[in-house]
KOLSE-89055 format. One record per atom (N, C-alpha, C): residue number from 1; residue in one letter; atom name; x, y, z. Coordinates in steps of 0.2 Angstrom, whole numbers. Last residue first. Layout:
<sites>
SITE NUM A CA X Y Z
...
</sites>
This chain:
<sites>
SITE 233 X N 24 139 30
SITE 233 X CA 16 142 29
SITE 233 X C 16 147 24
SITE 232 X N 32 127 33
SITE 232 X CA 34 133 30
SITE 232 X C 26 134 32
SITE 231 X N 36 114 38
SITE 231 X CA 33 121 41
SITE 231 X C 32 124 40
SITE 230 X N 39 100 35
SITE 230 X CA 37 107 30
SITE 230 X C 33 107 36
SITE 229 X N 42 86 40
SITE 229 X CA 49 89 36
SITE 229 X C 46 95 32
SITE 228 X N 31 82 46
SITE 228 X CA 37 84 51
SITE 228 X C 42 91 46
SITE 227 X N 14 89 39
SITE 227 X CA 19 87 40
SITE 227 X C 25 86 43
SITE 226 X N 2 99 48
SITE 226 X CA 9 100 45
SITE 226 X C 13 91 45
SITE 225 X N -15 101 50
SITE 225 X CA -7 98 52
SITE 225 X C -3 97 45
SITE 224 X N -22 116 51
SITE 224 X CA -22 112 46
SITE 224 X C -14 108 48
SITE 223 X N -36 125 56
SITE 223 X CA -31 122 58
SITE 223 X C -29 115 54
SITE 222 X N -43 140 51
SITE 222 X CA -47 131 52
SITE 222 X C -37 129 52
SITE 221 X N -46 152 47
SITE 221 X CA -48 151 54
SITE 221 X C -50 143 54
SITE 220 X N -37 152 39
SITE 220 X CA -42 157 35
SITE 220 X C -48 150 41
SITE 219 X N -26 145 46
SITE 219 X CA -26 147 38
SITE 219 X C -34 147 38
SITE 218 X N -13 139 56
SITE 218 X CA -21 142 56
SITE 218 X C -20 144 51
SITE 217 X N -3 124 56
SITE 217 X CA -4 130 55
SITE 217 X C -11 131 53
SITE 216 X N 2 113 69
SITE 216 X CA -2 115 64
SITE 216 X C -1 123 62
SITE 215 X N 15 100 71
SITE 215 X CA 12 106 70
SITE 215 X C 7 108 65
SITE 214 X N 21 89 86
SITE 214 X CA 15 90 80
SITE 214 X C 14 97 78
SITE 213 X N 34 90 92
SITE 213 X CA 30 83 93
SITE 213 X C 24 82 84
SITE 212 X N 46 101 86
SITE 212 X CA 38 99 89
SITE 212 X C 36 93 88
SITE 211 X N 56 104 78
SITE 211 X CA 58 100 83
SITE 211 X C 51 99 87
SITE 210 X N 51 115 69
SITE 210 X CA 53 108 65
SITE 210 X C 54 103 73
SITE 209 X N 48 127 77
SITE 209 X CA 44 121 75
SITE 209 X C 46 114 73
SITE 208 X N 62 129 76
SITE 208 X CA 61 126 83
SITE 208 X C 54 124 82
SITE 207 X N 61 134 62
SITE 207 X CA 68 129 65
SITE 207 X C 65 127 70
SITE 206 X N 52 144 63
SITE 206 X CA 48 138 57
SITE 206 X C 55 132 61
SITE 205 X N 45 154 72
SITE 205 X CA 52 153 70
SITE 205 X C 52 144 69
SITE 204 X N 33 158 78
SITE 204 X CA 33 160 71
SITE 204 X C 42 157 68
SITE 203 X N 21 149 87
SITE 203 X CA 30 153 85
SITE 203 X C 28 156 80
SITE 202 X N 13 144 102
SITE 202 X CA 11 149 94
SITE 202 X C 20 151 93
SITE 201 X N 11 130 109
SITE 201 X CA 16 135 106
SITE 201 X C 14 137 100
SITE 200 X N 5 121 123
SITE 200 X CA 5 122 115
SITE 200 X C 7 128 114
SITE 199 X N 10 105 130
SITE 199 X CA 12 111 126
SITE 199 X C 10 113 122
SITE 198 X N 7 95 147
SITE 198 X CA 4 95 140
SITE 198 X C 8 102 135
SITE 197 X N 19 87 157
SITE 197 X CA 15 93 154
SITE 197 X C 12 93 146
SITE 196 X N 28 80 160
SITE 196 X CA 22 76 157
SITE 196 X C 16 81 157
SITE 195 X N 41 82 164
SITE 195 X CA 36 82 169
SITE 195 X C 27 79 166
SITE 194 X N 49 77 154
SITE 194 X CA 52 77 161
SITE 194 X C 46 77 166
SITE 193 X N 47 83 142
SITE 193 X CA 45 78 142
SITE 193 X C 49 75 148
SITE 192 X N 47 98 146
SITE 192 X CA 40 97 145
SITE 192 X C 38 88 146
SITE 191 X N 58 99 149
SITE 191 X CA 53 99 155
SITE 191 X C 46 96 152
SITE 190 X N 65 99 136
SITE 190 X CA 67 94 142
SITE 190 X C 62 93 148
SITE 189 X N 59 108 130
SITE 189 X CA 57 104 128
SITE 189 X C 58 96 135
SITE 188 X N 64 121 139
SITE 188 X CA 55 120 137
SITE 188 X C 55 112 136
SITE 187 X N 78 120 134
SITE 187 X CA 74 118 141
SITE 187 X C 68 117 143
SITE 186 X N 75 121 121
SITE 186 X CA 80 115 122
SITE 186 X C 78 112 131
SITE 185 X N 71 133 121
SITE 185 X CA 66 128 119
SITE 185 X C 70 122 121
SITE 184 X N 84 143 125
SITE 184 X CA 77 142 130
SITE 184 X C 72 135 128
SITE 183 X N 92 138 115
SITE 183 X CA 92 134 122
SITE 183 X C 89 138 124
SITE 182 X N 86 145 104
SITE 182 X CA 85 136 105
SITE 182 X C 89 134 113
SITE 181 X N 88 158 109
SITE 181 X CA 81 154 107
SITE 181 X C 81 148 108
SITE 180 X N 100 159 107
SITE 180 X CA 97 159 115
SITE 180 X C 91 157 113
SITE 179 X N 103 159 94
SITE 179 X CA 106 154 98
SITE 179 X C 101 153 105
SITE 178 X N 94 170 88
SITE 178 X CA 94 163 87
SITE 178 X C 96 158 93
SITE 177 X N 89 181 101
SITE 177 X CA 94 178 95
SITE 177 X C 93 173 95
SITE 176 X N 71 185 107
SITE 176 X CA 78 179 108
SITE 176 X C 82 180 102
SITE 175 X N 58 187 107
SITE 175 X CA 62 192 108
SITE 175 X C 68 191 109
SITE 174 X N 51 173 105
SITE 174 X CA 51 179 98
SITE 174 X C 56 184 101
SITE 173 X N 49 163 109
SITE 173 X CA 56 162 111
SITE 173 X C 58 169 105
SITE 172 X N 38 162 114
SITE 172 X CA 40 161 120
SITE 172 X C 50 162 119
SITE 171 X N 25 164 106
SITE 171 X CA 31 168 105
SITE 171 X C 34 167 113
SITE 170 X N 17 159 119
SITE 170 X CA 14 163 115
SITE 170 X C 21 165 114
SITE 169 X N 11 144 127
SITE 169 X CA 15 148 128
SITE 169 X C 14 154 120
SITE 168 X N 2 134 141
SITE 168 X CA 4 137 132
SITE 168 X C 8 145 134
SITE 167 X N 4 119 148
SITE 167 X CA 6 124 147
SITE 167 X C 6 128 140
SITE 166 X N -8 108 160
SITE 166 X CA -7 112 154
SITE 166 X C -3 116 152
SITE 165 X N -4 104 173
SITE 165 X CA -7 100 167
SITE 165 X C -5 101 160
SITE 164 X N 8 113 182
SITE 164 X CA 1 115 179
SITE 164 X C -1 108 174
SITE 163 X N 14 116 196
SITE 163 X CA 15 109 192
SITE 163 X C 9 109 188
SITE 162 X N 18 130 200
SITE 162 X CA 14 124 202
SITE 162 X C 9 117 198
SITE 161 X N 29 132 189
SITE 161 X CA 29 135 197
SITE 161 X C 26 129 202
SITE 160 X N 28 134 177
SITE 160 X CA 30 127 179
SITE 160 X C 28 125 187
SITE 159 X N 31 148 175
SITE 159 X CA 24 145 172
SITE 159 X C 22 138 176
SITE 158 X N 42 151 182
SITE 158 X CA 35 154 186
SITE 158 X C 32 148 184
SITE 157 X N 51 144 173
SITE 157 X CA 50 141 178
SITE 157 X C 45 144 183
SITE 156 X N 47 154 161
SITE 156 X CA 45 147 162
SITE 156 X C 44 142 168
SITE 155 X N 56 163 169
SITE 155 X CA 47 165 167
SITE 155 X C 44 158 166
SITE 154 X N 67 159 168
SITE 154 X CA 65 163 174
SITE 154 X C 57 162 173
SITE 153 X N 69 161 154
SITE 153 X CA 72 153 158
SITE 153 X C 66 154 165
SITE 152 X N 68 173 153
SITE 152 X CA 65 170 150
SITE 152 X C 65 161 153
SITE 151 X N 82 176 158
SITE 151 X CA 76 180 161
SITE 151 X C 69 174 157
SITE 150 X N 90 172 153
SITE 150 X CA 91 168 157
SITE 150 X C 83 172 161
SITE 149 X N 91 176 140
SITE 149 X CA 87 170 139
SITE 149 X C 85 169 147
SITE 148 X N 93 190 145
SITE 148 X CA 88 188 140
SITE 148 X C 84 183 141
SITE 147 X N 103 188 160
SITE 147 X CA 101 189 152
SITE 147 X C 97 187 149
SITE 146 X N 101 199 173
SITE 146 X CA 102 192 171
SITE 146 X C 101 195 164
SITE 145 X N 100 208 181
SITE 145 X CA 105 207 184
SITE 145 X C 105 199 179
SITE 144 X N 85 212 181
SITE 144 X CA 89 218 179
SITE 144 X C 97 215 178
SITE 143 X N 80 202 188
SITE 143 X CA 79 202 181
SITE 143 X C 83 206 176
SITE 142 X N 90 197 201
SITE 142 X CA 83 202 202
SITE 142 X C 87 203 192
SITE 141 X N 95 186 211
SITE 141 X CA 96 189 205
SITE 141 X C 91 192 205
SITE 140 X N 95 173 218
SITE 140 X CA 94 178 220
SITE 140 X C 96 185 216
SITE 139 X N 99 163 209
SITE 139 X CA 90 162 212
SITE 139 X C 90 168 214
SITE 138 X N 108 161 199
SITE 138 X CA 106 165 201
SITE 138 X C 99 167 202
SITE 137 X N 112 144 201
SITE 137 X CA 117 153 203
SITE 137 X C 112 158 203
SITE 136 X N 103 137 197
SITE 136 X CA 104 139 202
SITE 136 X C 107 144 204
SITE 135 X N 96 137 181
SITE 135 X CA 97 143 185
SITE 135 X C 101 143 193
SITE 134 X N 94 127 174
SITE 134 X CA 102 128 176
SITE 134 X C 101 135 178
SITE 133 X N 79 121 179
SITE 133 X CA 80 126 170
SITE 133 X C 89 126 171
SITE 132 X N 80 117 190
SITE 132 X CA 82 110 183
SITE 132 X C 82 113 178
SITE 131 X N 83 128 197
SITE 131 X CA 87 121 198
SITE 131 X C 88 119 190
SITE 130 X N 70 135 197
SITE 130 X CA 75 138 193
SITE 130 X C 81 132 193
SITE 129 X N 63 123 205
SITE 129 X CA 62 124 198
SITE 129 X C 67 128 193
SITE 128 X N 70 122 216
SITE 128 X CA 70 118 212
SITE 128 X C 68 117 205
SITE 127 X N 67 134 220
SITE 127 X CA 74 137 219
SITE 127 X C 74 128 215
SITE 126 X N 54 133 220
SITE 126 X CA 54 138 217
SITE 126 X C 62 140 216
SITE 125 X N 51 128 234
SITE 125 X CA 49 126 225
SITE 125 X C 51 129 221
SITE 124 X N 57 136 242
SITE 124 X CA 62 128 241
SITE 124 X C 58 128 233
SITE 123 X N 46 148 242
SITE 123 X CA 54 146 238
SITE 123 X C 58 140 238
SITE 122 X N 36 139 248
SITE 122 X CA 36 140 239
SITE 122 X C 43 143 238
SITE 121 X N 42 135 259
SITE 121 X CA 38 128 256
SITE 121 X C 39 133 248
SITE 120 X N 41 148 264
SITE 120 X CA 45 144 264
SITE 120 X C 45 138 258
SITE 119 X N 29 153 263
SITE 119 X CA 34 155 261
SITE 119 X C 40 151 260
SITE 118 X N 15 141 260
SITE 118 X CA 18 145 265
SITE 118 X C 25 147 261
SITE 117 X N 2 141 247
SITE 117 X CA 9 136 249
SITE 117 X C 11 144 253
SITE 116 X N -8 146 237
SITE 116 X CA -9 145 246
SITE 116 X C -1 141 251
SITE 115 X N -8 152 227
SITE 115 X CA -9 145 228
SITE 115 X C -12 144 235
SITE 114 X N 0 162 228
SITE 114 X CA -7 163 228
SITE 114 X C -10 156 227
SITE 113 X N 13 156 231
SITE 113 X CA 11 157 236
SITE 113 X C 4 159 235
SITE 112 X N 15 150 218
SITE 112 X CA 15 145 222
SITE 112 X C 12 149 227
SITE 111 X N 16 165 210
SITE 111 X CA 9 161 211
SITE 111 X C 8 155 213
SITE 110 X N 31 167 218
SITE 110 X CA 24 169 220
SITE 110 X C 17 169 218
SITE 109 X N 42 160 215
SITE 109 X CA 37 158 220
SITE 109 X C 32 162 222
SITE 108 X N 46 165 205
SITE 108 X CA 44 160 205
SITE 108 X C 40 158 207
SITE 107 X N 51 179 210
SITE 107 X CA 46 179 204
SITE 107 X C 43 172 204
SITE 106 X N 57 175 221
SITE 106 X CA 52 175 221
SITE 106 X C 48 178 217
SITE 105 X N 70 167 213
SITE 105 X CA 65 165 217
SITE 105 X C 60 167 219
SITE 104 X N 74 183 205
SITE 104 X CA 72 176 202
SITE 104 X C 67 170 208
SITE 103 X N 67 194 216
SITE 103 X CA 74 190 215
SITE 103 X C 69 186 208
SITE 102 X N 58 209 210
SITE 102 X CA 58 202 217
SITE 102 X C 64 198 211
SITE 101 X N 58 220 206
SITE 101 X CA 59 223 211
SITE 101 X C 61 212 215
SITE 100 X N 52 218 192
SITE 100 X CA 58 219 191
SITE 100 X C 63 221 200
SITE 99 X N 43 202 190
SITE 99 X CA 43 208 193
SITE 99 X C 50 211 194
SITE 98 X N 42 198 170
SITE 98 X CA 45 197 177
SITE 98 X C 45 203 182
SITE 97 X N 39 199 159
SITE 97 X CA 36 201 163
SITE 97 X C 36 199 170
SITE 96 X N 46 191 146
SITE 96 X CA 44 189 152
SITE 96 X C 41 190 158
SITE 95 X N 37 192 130
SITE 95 X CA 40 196 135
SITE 95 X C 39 191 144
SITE 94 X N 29 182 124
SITE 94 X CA 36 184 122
SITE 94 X C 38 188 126
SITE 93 X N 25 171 139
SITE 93 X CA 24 174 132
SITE 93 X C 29 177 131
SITE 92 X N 16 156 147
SITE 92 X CA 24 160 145
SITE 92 X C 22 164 137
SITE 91 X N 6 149 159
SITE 91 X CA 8 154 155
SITE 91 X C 13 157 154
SITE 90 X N 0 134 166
SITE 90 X CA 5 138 164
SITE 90 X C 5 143 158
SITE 89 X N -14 127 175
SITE 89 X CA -10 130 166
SITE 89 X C -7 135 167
SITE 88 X N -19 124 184
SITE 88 X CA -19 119 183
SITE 88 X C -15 121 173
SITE 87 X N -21 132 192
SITE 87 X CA -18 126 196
SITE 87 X C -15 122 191
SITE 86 X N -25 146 188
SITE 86 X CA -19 147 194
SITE 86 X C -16 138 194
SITE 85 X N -37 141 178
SITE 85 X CA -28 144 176
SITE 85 X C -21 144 184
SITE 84 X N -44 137 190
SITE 84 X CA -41 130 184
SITE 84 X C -33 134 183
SITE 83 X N -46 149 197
SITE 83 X CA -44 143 200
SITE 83 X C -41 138 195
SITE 82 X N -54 156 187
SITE 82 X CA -48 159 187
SITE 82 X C -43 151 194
SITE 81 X N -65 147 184
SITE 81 X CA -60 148 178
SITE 81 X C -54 153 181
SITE 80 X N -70 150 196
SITE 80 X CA -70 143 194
SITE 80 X C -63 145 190
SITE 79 X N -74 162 195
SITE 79 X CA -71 161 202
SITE 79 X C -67 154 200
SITE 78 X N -82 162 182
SITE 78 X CA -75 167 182
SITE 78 X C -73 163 188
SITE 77 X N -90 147 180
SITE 77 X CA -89 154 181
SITE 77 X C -82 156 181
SITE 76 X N -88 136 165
SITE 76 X CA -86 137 171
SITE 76 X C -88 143 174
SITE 75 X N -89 131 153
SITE 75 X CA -94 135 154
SITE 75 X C -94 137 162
SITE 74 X N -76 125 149
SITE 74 X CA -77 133 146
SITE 74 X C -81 136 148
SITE 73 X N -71 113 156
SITE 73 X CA -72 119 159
SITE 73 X C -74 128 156
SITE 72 X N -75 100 155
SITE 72 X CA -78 104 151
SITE 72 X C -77 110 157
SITE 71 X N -63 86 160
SITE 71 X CA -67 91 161
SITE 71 X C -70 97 156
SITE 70 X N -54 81 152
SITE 70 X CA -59 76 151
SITE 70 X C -64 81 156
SITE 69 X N -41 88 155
SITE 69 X CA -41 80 157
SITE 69 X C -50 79 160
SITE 68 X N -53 101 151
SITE 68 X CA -45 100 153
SITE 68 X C -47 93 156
SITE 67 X N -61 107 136
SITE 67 X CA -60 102 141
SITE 67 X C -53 99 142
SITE 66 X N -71 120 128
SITE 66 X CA -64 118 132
SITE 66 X C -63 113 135
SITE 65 X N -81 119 114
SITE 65 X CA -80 115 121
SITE 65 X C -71 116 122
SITE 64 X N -92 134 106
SITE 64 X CA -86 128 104
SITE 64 X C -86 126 113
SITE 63 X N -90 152 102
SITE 63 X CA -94 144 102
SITE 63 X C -89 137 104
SITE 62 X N -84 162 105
SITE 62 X CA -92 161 103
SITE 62 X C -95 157 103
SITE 61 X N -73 158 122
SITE 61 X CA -74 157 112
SITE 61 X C -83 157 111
SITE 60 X N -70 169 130
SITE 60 X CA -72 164 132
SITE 60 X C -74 162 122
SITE 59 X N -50 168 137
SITE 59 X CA -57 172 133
SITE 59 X C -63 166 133
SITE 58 X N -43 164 147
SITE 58 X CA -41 168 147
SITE 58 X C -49 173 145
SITE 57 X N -42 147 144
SITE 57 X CA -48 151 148
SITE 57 X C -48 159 149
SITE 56 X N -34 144 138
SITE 56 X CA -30 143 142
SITE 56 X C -37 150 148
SITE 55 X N -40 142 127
SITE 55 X CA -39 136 127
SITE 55 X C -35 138 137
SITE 54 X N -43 154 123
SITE 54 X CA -49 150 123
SITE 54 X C -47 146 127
SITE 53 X N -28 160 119
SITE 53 X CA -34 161 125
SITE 53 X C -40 158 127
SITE 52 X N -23 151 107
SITE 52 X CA -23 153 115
SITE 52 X C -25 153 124
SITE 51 X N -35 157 99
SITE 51 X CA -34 151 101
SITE 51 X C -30 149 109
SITE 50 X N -27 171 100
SITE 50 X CA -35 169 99
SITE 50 X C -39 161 103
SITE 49 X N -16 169 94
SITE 49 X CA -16 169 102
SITE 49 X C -24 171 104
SITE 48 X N -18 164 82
SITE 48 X CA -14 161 86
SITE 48 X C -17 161 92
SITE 47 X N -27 172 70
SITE 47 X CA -30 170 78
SITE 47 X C -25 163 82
SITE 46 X N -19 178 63
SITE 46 X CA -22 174 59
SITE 46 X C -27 171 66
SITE 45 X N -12 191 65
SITE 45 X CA -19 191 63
SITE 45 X C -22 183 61
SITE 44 X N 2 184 57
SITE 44 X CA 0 188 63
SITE 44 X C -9 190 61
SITE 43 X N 3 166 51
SITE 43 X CA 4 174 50
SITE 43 X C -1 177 56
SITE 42 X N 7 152 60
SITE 42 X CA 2 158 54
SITE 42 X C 5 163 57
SITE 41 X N 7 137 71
SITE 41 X CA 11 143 66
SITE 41 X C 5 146 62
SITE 40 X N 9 129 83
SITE 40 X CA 5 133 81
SITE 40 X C 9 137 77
SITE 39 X N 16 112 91
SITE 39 X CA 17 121 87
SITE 39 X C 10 122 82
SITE 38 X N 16 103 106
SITE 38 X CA 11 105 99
SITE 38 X C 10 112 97
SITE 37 X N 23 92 114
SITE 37 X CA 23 100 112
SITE 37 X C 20 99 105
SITE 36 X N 17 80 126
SITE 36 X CA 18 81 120
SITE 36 X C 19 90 118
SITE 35 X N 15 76 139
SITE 35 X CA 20 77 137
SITE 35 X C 25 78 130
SITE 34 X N -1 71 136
SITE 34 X CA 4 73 141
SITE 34 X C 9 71 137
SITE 33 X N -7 81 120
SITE 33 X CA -9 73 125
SITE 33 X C -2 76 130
SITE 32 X N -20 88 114
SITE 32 X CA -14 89 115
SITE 32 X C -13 84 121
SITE 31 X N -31 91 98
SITE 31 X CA -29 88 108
SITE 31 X C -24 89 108
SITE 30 X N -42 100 94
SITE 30 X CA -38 98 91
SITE 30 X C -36 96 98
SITE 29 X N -55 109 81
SITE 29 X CA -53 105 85
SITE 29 X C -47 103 85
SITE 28 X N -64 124 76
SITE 28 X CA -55 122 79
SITE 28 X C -56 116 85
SITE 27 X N -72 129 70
SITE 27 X CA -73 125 72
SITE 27 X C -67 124 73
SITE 26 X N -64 145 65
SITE 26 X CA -71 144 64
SITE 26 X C -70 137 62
SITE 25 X N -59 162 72
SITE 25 X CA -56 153 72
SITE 25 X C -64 151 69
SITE 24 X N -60 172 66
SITE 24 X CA -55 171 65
SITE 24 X C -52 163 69
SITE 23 X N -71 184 60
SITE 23 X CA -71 174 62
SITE 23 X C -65 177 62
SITE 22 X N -78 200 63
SITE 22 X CA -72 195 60
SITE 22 X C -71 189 62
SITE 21 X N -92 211 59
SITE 21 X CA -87 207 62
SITE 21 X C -84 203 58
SITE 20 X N -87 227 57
SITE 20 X CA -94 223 56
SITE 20 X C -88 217 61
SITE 19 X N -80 237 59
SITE 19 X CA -82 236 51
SITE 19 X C -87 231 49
SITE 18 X N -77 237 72
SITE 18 X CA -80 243 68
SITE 18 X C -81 244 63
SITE 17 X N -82 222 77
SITE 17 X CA -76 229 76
SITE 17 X C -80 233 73
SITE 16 X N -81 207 87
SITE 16 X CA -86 213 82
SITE 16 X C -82 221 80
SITE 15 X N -75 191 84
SITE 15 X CA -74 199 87
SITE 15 X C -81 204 80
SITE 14 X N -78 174 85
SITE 14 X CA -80 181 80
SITE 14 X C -79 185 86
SITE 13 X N -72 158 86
SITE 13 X CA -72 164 90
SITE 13 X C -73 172 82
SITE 12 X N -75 144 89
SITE 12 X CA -76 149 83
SITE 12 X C -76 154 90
SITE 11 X N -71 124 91
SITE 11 X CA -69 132 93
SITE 11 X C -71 139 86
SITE 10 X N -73 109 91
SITE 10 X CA -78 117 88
SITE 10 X C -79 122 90
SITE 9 X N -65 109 106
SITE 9 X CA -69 104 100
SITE 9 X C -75 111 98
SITE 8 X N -50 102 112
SITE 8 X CA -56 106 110
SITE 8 X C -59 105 104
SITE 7 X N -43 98 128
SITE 7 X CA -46 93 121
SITE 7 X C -51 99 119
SITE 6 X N -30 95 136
SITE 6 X CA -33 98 132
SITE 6 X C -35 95 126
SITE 5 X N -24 80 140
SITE 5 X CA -24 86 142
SITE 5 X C -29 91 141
SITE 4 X N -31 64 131
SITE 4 X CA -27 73 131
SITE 4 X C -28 77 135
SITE 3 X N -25 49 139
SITE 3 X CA -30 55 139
SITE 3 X C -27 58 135
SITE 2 X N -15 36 134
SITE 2 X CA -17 39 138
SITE 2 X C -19 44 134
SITE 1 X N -17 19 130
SITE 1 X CA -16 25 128
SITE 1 X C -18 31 132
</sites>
């Protein structure tokens, strides 16, 4: 049997606010093995993207261990922890935040090239990646000149760019009509079990849960798996 990906283990993350403080994760274990997708569901506030960021190093949790394929990288330094997310985890969120001056290809190829890959070598990557999402046509497209999903298709193949271990993704499909939703997750999913990426996905769309390998929902900061046939929360 092989490893997870991500493995966490007694995640608690408290914010201090102006009312005092707030738990919103309190001991969050949970793995996520290669080429599996593992949905995240709760209400807003409940510490989806709380979690998120723990796991994608982003923040660093109160307490608790990040470990990427069997490395402890949560007590890394910053130099360190920004090297891991560049290599080795892809990010996709509700909004594409695609640069709206550079084509489709060179949205892609540009954390190939803060990688270190020469220009060349990162667009061929990068017209291969828009390739297998059905972007060919429009590698030269600039974001203004595409739709919704297809901008979104766009951003995944950024995340994918340099073949990351890890991918989380945050409301990846919340600013989509229904139909564009399920064929961007349609694509999500074909890559995920294509390249042996690990997935984890906060949604709130209970239908594209139901097609998740595994789902949990967060509930008063402790993760609780879901049965396949109830998503509901």
């Amino acid at each position: 049997m092989s490893n997870p990906v991500l493995s966490l283990r007694g995640i608690t993350r408290t914010y201090v606010t102006g009312r005092g403080e707030l738990t919103v994760l309190r001991g969050v274990d949970l793995d996520v093995m290669p080429g599996e997708i593992v949905g995240l569901i709760g209400p807003s506030g409940s510490g989806k993207s709380s979690l998120l960021h723990a796991a994608g190093l982003l923040e660093r949790p109160t307490d608790g261990t990040v470990m990427i394929d069997g490395e402890d990288v949560g007590a890394l330094d910053e130099r360190a922890r920004t090297r891991i997310r560049l290599n080795r985890i892809g990010f996709v969120y509700q909004f594409h935040h695609l640069l709206p001056e550079f084509d489709a290809r060179d949205n892609v190829a540009l954390p190939i090239r803060i990688a270190g890959r020469p220009q060349a070598e990162a667009r061929q990557m990068a017209e291969a990646a828009l390739g297998s999402l059905g972007l060919a046509e429009r590698v030269l497209h600039q974001p203004a000149q595409m739709s919704g999903g297809e901008q979104q298709r766009v951003a995944l193949a950024r995340a994918l760019a340099n073949q990351p271990r890890l991918l989380l993704a945050d409301e990846p499909t919340g600013n989509l009509d229904p139909t564009t939703s399920q064929t961007v997750f349609e694509a999500l999913q074909k890559l995920v079990k294509d390249t042996g990426v690990a997935a984890l996905i906060a949604t709130h769309n209970m239908e594209l849960a139901g097609h998740m390998d595994r789902v949990f929902a967060l509930k008063d900061g402790h993760l609780e798996e879901r049965p396949a046939e109830s998503h509901a929360y």
